[in-house]
N, C-alpha and C positions, 0 to 999 in steps of 0.2 A: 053461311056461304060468303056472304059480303064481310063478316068483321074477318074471314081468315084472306081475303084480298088483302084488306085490309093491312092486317100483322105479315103478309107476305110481303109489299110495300114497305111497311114500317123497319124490316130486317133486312131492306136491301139496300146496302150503302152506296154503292152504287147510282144507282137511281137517286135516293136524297141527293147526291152531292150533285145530280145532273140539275135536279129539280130547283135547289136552291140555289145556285151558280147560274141560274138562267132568272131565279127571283130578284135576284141581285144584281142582274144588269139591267133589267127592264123596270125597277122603281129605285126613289130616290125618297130619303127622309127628311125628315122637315129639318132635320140636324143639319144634312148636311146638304141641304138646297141652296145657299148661296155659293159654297163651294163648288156644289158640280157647275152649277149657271158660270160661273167665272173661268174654270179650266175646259168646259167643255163649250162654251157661246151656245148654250141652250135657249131657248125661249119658255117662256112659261106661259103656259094659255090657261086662261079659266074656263069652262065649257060650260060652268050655272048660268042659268037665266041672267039675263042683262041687270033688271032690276035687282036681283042678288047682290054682282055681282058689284053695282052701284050703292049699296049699302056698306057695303065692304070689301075686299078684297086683298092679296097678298101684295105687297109692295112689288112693283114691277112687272105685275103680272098682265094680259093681256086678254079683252075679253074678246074669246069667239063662242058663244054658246053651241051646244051641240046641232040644236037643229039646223044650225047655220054654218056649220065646218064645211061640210060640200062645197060649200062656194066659196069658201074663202081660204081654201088652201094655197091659194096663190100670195096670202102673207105672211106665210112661212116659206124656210127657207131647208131644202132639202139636205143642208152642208153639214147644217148642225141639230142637234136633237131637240125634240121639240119634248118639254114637261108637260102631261097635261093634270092639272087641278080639278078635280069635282066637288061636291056637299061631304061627305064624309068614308069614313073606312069602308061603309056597308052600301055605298052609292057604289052602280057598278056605269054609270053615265062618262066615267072616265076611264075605266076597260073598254067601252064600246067603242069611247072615241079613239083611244088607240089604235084598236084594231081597224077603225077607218083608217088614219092615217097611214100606217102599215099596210094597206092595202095598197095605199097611194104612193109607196114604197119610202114613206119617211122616217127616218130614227126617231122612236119614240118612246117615253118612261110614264108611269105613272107617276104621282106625287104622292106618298102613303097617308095614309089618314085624312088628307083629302084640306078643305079648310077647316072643319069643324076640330079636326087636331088641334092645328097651325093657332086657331082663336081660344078655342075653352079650355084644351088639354094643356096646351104650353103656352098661353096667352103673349103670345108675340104679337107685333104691333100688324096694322091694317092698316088701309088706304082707304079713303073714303071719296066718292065721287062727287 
């Protein structure tokens, strides 16, 4: 019953095309994160743990850890879209954060792969605290 959902999903172009055209505005890749930051005046948060995110981090990016977004919505800015950064592809702490933010009706992207991409997959540079 489920794989013929499944293959029912799979044959419907339609759908794909809704599906991925919505995946495609709501994340950003590490390609091309200095670009959208620059055309769009994004902000980049990092939502890891502080001390993580003091070992290292994405250049420019900005730490509000998760447990702490609640209160600190007020350093972002609703105008422009807000990246958020988590641990890796399989961490969903930067889905959630999203969807807080979105509730608080702010534009907001994921950042794909998260940092563990950003460092060991494409070993782009860091920032250290």
């Amino acid at each position: 019953m489920e794989h013929d959902k499944c293959k029912e999903y799979r044959n419907n172009t339609e759908k794909a095309f809704k599906y991925f055209a919505k995946m495609l505005a709501y994340t950003v890749s590490p390609y091309s994160l200095k670009e959208v930051i620059e055309e769009t005046k994004a902000t980049l948060v990092d939502v890891r743990k502080r001390e993580d995110y003091e070992k290292g981090h994405i250049p420019n990016a900005i730490s509000i850890p998760y447990e702490e977004l609640e209160n600190k919505m007020d350093q972002l800015n609703r105008d422009y879209p807000t990246i958020i950064c988590c641990y890796s592809g399989t961490c969903l702490l930067g889905a959630k954060a999203a969807v807080k933010l979105a509730e608080h009706n702010f534009p907001v992207m994921t950042l794909i792969g998260g940092y563990k991409t950003w460092t060991e997959e494409l070993h782009y540079a860091v920032t250290q605290e």
